[in-house]
C-alpha positions as CSV (number, residue, x, y, z in Angstrom):
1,X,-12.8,1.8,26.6
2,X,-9.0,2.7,26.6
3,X,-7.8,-0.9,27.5
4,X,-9.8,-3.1,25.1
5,X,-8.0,-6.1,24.0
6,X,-9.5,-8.2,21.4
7,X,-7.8,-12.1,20.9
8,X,-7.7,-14.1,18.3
9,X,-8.0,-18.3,18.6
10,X,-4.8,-20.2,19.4
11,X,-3.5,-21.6,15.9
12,X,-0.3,-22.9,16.7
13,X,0.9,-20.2,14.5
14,X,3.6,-17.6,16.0
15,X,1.6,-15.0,18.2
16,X,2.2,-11.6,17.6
17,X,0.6,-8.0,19.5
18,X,0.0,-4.3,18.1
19,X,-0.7,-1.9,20.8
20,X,-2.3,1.8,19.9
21,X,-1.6,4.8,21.9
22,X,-4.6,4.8,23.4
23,X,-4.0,1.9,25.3
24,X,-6.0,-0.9,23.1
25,X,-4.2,-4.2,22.8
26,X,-4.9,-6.4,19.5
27,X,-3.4,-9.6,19.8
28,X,-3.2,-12.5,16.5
29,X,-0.9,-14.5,14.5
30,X,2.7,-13.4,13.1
31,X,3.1,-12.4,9.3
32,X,6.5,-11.2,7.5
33,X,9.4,-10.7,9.7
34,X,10.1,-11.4,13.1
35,X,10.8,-8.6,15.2
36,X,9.3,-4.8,16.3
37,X,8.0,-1.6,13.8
38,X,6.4,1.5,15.1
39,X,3.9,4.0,13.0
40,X,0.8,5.5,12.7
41,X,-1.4,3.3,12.1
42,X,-4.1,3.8,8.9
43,X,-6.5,1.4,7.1
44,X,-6.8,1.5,3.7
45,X,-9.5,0.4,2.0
46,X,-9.1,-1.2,-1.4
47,X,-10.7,-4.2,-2.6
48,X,-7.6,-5.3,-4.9
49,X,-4.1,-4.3,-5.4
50,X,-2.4,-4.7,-2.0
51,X,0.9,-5.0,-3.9
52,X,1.0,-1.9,-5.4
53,X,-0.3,-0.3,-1.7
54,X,2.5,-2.2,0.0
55,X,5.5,-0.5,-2.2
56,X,3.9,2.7,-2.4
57,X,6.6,4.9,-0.8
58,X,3.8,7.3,0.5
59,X,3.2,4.7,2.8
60,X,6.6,5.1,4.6
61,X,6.3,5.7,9.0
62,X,2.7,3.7,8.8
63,X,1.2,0.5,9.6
64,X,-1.1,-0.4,7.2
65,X,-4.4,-2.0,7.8
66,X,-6.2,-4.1,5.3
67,X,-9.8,-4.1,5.2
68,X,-10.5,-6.2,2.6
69,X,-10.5,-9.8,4.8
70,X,-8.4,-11.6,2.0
71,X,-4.8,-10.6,1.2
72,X,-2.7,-12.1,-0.6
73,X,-4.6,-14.8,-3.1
74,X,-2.8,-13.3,-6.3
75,X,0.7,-13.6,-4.4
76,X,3.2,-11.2,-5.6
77,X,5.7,-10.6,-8.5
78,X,8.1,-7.8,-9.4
79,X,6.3,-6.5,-12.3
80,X,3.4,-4.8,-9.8
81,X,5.7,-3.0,-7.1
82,X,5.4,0.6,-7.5
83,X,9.1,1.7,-6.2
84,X,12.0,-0.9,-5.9
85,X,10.7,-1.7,-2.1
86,X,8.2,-1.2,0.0
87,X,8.2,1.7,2.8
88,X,5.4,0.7,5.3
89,X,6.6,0.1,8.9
90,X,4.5,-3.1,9.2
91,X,1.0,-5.0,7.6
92,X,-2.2,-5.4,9.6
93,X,-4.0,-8.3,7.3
94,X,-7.1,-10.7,8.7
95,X,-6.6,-13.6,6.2
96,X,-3.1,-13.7,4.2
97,X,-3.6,-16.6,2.0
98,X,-0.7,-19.2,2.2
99,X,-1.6,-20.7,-1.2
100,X,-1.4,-17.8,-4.1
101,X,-3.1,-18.6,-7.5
102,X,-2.5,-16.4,-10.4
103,X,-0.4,-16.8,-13.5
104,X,1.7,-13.6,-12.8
105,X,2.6,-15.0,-9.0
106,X,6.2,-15.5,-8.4
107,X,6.0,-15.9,-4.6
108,X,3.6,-15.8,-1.7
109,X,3.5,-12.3,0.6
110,X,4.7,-13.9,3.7
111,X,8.2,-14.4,2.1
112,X,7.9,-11.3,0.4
113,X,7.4,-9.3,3.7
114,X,10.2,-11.6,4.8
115,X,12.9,-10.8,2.4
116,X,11.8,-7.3,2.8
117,X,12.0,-7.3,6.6
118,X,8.4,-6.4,6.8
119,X,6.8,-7.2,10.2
120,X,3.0,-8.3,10.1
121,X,0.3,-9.2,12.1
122,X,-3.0,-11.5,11.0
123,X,-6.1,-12.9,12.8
124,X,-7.1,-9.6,14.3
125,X,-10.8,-8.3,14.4
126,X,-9.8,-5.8,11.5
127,X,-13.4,-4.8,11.5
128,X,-13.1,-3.3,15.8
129,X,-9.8,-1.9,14.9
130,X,-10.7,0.4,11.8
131,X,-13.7,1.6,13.6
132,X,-11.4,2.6,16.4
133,X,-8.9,4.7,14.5
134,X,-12.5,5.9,12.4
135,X,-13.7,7.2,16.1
136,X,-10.2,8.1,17.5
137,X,-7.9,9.0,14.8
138,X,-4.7,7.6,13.0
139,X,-3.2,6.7,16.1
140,X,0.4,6.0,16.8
141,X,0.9,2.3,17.5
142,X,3.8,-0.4,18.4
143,X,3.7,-4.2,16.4
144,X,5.8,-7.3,18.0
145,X,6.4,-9.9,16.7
146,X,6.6,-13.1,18.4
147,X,4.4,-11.6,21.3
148,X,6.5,-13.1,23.8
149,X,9.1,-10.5,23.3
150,X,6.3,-8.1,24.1
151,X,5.7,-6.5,27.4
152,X,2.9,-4.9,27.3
153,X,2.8,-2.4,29.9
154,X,6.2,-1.4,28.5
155,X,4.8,-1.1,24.9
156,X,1.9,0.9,26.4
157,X,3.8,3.4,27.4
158,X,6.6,3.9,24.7
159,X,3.4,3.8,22.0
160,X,3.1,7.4,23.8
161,X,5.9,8.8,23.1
162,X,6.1,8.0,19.5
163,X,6.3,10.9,16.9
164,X,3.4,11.6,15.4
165,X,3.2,12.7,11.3
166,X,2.6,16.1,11.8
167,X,6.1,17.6,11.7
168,X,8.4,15.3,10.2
169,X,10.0,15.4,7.4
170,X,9.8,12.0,5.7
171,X,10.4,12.9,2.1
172,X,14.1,12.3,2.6
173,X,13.6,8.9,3.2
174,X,12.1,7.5,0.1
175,X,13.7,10.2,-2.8
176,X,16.0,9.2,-5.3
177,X,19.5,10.0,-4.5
178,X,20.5,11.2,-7.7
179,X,18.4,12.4,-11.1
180,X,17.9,9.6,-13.9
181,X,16.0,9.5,-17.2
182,X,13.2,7.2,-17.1
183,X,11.8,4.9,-19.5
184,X,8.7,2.5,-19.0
185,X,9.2,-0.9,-18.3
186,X,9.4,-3.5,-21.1
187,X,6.5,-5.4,-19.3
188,X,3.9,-2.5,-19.0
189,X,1.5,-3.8,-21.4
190,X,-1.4,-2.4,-19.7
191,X,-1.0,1.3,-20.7
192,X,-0.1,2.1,-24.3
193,X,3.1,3.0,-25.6
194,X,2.7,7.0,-26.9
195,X,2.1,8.2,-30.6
196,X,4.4,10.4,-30.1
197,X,7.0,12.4,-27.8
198,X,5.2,16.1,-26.9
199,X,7.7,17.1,-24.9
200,X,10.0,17.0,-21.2
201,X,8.5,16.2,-17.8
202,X,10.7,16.5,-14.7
203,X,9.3,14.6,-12.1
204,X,10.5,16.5,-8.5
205,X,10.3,12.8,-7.1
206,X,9.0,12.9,-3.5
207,X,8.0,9.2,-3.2
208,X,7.0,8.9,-7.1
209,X,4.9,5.4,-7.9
210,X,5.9,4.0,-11.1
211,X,2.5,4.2,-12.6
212,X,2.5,7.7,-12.9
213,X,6.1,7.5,-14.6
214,X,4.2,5.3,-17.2
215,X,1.3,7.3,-17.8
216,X,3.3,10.5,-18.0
217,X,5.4,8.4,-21.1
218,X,2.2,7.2,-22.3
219,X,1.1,10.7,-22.6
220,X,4.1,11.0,-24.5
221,X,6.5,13.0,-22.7
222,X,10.4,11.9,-21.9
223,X,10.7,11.9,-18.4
224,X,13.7,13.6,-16.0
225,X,13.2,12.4,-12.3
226,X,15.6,14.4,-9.9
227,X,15.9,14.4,-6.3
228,X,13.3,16.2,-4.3
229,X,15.8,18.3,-2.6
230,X,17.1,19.8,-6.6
231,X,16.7,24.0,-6.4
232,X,14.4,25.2,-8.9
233,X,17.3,26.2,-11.2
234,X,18.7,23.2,-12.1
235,X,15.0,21.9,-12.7
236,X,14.8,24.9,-15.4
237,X,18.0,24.0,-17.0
238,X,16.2,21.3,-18.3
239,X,14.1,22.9,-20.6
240,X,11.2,21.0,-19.2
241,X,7.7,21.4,-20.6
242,X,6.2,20.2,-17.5
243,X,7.5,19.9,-14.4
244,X,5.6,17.1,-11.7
245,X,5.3,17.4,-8.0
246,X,4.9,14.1,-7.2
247,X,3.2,12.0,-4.3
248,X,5.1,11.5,-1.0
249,X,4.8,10.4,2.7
250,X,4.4,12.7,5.5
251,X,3.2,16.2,6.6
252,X,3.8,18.9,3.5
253,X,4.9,21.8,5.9
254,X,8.5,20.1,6.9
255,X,9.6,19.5,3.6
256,X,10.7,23.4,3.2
257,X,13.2,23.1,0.7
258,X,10.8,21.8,-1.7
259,X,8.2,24.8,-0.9
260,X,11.1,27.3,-1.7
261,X,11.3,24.9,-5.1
262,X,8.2,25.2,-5.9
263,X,7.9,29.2,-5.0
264,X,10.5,30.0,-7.6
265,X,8.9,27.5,-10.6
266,X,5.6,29.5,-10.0
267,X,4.9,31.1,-13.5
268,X,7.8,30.0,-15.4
269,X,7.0,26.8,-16.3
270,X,3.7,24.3,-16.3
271,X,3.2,22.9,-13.2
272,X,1.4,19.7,-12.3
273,X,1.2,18.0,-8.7
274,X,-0.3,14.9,-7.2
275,X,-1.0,14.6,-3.9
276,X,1.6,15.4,-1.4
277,X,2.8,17.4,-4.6
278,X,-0.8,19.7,-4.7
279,X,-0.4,20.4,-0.7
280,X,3.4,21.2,-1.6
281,X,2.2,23.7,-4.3
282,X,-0.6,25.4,-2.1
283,X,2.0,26.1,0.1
284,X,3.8,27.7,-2.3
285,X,1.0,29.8,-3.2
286,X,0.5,30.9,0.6
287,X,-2.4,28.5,1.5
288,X,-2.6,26.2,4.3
289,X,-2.4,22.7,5.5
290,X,-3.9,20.8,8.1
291,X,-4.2,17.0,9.4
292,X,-7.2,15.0,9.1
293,X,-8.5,13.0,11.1
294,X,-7.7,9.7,9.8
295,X,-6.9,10.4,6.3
296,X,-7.9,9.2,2.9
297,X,-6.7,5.4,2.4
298,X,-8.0,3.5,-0.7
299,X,-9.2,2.9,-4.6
300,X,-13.0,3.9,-3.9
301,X,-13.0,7.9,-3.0
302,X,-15.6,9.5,-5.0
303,X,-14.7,13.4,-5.5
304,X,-16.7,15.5,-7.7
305,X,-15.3,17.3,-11.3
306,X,-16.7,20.9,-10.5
307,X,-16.1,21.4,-14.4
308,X,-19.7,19.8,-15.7
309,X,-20.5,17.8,-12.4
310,X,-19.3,14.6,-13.2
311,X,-18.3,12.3,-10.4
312,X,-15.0,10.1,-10.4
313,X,-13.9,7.2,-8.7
314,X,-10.3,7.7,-7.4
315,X,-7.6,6.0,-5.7
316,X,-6.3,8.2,-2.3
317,X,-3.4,8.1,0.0
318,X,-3.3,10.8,2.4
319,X,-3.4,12.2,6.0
320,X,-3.0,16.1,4.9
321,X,-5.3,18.4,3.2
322,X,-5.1,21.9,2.1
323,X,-7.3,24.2,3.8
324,X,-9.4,25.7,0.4
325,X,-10.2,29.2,2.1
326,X,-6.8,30.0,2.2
327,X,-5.8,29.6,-1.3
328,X,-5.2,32.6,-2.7
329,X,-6.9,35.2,-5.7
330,X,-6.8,33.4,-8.8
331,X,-6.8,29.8,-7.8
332,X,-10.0,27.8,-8.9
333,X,-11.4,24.5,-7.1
334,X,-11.4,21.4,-9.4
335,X,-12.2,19.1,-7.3
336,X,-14.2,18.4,-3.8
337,X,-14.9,14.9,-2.3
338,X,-17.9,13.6,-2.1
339,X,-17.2,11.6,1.6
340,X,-16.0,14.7,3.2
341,X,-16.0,17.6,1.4
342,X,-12.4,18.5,1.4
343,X,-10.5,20.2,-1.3
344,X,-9.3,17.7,-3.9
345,X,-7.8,19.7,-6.9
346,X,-7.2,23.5,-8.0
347,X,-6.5,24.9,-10.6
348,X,-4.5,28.5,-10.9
349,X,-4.5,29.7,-14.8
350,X,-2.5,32.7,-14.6
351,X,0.5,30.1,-13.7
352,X,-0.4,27.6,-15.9
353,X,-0.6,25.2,-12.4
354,X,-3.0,21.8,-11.8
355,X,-2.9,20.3,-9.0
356,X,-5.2,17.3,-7.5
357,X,-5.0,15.3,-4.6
358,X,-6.2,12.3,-5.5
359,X,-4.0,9.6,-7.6
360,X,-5.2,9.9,-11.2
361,X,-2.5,7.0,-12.0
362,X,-4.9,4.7,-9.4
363,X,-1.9,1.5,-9.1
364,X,-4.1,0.2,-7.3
365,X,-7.8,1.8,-8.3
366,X,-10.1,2.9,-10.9
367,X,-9.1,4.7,-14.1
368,X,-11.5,7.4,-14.4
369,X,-9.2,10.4,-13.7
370,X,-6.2,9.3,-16.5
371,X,-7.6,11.8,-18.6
372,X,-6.1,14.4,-16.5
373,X,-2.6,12.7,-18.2
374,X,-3.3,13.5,-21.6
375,X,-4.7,16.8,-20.6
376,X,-1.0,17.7,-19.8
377,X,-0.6,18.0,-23.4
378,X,-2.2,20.8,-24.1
């Protein structure tokens, strides 16, 4: 049915409405700011860590679906946030809780997502929205907030003419605007400090998380970030002994400037990319991207280590893949996942190139693929 709508009790609280493209209506309490945010709208499934999923910039153009039920109990405090703000157009949450209790809290999300001008929506049947964009698709979708300002026909039909991922370029929107050298934060106590410096990494930041600055300088390297537009040159005039393709928002195949990048580092220098960074590299190499259906959005994806079998846990965020049979001579699969069976690393020797999909940083996740950190090393 293209016109479900599913209601939540009356509260008292500020009513608020998301409306999918394909015509469903989901109406609940406000959250965050008052007003209107478009997107596509994803779920992602982690247990823990909603923070560090809320300020991940390679959540910018999306709504963001919880489906953990509780959100919010550990509140929120500066020292988690994996860029200086969040890029999400707007939080899908069933219970945010009012009342945060941790030592580390500094403030509740709802004034969080206020400050941040983060419009939210709570009360929902989370559980009959996820399986719809599970049957349907990452769908395109409109969230108001007080409902009142909604009209719901209207929203019905602009929620159709929204842009879709596929073909825009969203990298722009979340780089840094000019290169800086990084160095961890004085409060990262959770990853160690490095025995000692092996070299330069310059991070070719197209939505880079924090937490894989800090395991890159726990690995021991001293860290160049530069803007994801910087021609391959003035990357080698560096004297990097690494250079990262970070993680980013968005469809790869837009972002053409950083293909051409990445084309002219091939073979001169190690290459490493995560994410949005190993689609960028396949395309470098020839190979081929494509959407999926509704994308890869969480800390539990198990993918497979080809290299003696072993399975690991990962944390994944995103709604591209690279199509494995078009990668060319030379490149080796590292990694497949276990869920779906699409491509989640390669390796290509002769270039002295590794590139993986998944987050091996996790912020939020499991830690079972930080090996591929020290690795970098060698």
């Amino acid at each position: 049915m293209t016109n479900e709508t599913e209601r939540t009790p009356d509260t008292g609280k500020v009513g608020a409405v998301l409306v999918l493209a394909d015509g469903s209506v989901f109406h609940g309490n406000g959250l965050g700011k008052k007003g209107a945010a478009s997107g596509e709208v994803v779920f992602n499934t982690s247990m823990t860590g909603y923070q560090e999923v809320f300020s991940d910039p390679s959540y910018c153009g999306q709504i963001v679906v919880m489906t953990c039920p509780h959100i919010g109990n550990v509140g929120v405090n500066a020292l988690d946030d994996e860029a200086p703000g969040p890029h999400l157009s707007g939080l899908v949450v069933v219970r945010p809780s009012v009342g945060p209790s941790n030592w580390r809290s500094e403030r509740d999300l709802d004034s969080w997502m206020r400050d941040h001008g983060i419009v939210g929506i709570s009360g929902i049947d989370q559980r009959a929205l996820t399986r719809r964009i599970r049957a349907n698709g990452a769908l395109p979708g409109m969230l108001v907030s007080p409902s009142e300002m909604a009209d719901i026909d209207l929203l019905k039909e602009q929620t159709l003419g929204l842009d879709t991922m596929s073909g825009r370029d969203l990298v722009k929107e979340v780089t840094c605007k000019r290169p800086y050298r990084y160095g961890a934060r004085d409060a990262s106590d959770w990853i160690p400090p490095p025995e000692k410096v092996c070299g330069k990494a310059v991070v070719l930041d197209f939505g880079v998380k924090t937490s894989i600055l800090d395991c890159l300088w726990s690995s021991g390297f001293d860290i160049d970030v530069v803007p994801a537009t910087t021609p391959a040159g003035e990357i080698l005039s560096r004297a990097p002994d690494l250079v990262v393709l970070s993680n980013g928002p968005g469809d790869p195949e837009p972002v053409s400037y950083a293909i051409d990048t990445a084309k002219n580092l091939l073979g001169k220098t190690p290459l490493f990319g995560i994410c949005l960074g190993h689609q960028i590299l396949a395309l470098a190499l020839g190979a081929r991207t494509y959407k999926l259906k509704f994308g890869h959005h969480g800390g539990n994806h198990p993918v497979k280590y080809l290299e003696g079998g072993r399975v690991l846990v990962t944390a994944q965020n995103h709604g591209f893949s690279v199509d494995p049979e078009s990668l060319p001579k030379g490149c080796k699969t590292t990694f497949t996942s276990l869920n779906d069976g699409t491509l989640e690393g390669f390796d290509a020797p002769d270039m002295n190139l590794r590139a993986v999909q998944f987050h091996p940083e996790a912020g939020p996740g499991p830690h079972d693929a930080r090996f591929l950190f020290e690795d970098l090393k060698s």
